[in-house]
C-alpha positions, 0 to 999 in steps of 0.5 A: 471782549465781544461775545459771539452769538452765530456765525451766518454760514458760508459769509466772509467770517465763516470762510475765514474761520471764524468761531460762535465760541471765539471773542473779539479783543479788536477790530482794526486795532480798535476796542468796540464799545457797541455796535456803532463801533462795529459797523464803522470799523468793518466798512473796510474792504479789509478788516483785522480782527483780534480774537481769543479762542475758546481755548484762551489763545490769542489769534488775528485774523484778516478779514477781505470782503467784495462791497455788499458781501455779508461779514457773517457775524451776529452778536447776541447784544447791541451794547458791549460795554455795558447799557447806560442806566436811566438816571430820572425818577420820572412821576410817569414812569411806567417801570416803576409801575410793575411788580418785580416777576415779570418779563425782564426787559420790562423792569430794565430802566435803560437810557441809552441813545445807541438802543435810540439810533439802532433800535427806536427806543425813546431816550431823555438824554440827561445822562449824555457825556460831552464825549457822547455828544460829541459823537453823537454830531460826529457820526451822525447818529441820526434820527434819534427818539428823544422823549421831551414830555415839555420844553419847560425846563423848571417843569422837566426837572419836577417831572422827571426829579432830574437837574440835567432834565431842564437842559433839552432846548439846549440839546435839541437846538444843537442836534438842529444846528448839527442836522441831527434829526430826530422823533419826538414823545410827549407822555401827557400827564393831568396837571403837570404839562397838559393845557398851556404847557402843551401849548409851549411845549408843541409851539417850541417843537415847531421851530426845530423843524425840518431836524424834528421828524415827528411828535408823539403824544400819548395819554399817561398810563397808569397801573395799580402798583403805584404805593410809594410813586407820585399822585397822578391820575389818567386823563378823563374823556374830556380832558382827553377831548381838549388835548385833541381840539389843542393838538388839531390847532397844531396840526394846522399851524404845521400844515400852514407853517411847513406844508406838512403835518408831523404831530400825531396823537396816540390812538387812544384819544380817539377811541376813547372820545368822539373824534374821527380818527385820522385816515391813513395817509395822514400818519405819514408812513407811521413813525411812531407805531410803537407809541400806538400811534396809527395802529387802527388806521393800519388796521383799517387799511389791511381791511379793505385788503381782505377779501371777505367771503359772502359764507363758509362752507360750514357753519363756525362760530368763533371767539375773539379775545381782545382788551378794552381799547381793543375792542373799539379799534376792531370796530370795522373788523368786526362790522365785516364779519357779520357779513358772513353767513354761516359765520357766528363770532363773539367778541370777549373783552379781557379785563386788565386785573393784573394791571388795573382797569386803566390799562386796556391795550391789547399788548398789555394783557396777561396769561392770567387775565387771559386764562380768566377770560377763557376759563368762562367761556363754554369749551364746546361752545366755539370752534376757535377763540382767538388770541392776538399774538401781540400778547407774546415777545419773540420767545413765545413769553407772556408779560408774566413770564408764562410760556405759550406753550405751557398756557396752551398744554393748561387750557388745552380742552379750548381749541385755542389759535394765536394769530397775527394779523387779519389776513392770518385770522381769515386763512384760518377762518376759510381754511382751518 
């Protein structure tokens, strides 16, 4: 049975009575495994629900809805029969690189490629069933994320200590020949499928285009829980520099072979080199953000939206709190605030101790290391320090299960504001 989360008020299920304490047995005669199941069986203008009622009774309900009309119900998961676990013991794999105390989410190993088709989540796909295959093609479940890392099959298997890893090429080439599309990643790892294998790698995901809509690649991360995991180390600057100068040589092959790019690099190889980072338009409505592919160049471009005053009516100096990675991406956020008068600002890098110094994104900070880096600071000194939200989930939590509310009460003598976005960041600065 299907728990119910809400019941949006006045929708079709609302009139027709049903409850946020009600579970549903059937839809149409169907058990529904997942949100998928859902979707498919309320595409009828009629719709027949089994329920059990709060108090154990055993109702049906008919539902009768116009094309458009909202059904109204909301489920507080997307997974009802349980979320496929990953079955991969990956040499990367950043989960394994955390203590057990922090948010939840964090520490699920899932590998399931309903969360990739509803909500974007990479998925191996070494533990596909052949009935999940089949409805996978059968549906359409398309585009999916599938995190490849390398077409080598000898090389996946000793990546990701998994015999079914050495089967992507003969999954992905029946997702092309089924028009399955599908968002590719490659976690880049020193010594294992950089140099020549990056080159397989990016010249066998060519051939699957037009299916392939985007490659990802992204630089190992590594944090300083790693007792017991494989040996393995980040990327230096110059091997950095390489891979750029290999993924550019691809980008051109694209370009010459398709008309259009799709190969993106993660936002970390430039800040942390000399390459110019791509502009804008070159990332092609931004399939990959979430891989922090693209950010800065999102940032760049909300920039130039912003109109910047030439002064405050009073003189503010302010702090902005940000990571290692961080502070380079604001580079030209920062560049226009000094044309402000009246306008004093600092930026304050926070070190990730909890961590480790290897991590320097800004999404990866922590209460603690926030509190640190504050805790420095002269509380009578600034008017605002500034904290980007990113830092939170959607409960208000920090990654080590602090609650911003309980952060702002301890560190309540700083005049502390948490914003989103550059444009929040200067309604505050003009209007408080």
């Amino acid at each position: 049975m299907v728990k119910i989360k809400n019941i949006i008020p006045n929708s079709t299920a609302d009139k027709a009575g049903l409850k946020e304490e009600n579970k549903i047995i059937t839809i149409n005669g169907q058990k529904i495994n997942d949100y998928i199941d859902y979707l498919y069986q309320i595409s009828e203008p009629v719709i027949e629900l089994k329920i059990e009622t709060k108090s154990g009774q055993i109702k049906n309900i008919k539902l009768q809805r116009r094309p458009g009309e909202e059904l109204g119900i909301e489920f507080r998961e997307i997974v009802f029969d349980g979320l496929k676990q990953c079955k991969n013991n990956c040499v990367f794999c950043f989960v394994k690189q955390q203590p057990q105390n922090m948010r939840n989410s964090l520490n699920q190993m899932d590998d399931d490629y309903r969360f990739s088709f509803l909500q974007g989540s990479f998925v191996t796909l070494t533990n596909l069933e052949q009935r999940e295959i089949e409805r996978i093609i059968d549906k359409n479940l398309s585009p999916l994320n599938i995190s490849v890392h390398t077409t080598n099959p000898e090389l996946r298997v000793e990546m990701m200590k998994n015999p079914r890893a050495g089967e992507i090429n003969r999954l992905l080439k029946l997702f092309q020949k089924n028009n399955i599309q599908f968002h590719t990643q490659i976690v880049l790892c020193p010594g294992y499928n950089d140099r020549e294998e990056l080159d397989k790698t990016l010249a066998d995901l060519l051939d699957f285009y037009p299916q392939i809509l985007s490659i990802g690649i992204v630089p190992v991360g590594l944090t300083r829980y790693r007792d017991g995991l494989a040996d393995l180390r980040t990327l230096t600057k110059k091997e950095m520099n390489n891979s750029l100068e290999q993924i550019k040589h691809w980008q051109q092959k694209a370009v010459e072979k398709y008309s259009e790019n799709f190969i993106y690099a993660a936002d970390e190889f430039y800040l942390n080199t000399e390459f110019k980072l791509p502009v804008y338009n070159n990332y092609n409505d931004f399939p990959q953000l979430e891989n922090g592919i693209g950010l800065t160049a999102l940032l760049n471009e909300e920039i130039k939206e912003i109109n910047f005053p030439d002064s405050l009516t009073e003189q503010k100096k302010i702090a902005v709190i940000t990571s290692v990675l961080g502070e380079k991406a604001l580079k030209k956020f920062s560049d226009s605030l000094k044309h402000i008068d009246q306008l004093e600002f600092d930026f304050k890098v926070a070190q990730n101790e909890f961590f480790g110094e290897s991590v320097t994104v800004t999404g990866l900070l922590t209460a603690q290391d926030l509190r640190a880096e504050i805790k420095k600071m002269n509380k009578n000194k600034y008017h605002k320090i500034f904290i980007p939200e990113i830092v939170l989930n959607d409960q208000m939590k920090f990654l080590d299960e602090v609650k911003k509310e309980d952060f702002l009460d301890e560190l309540s003598e700083y005049n502390l504001e948490f914003v989103s976005n550059i444009k929040e960041f200067m309604e505050v600065i003009k209007n408080g």
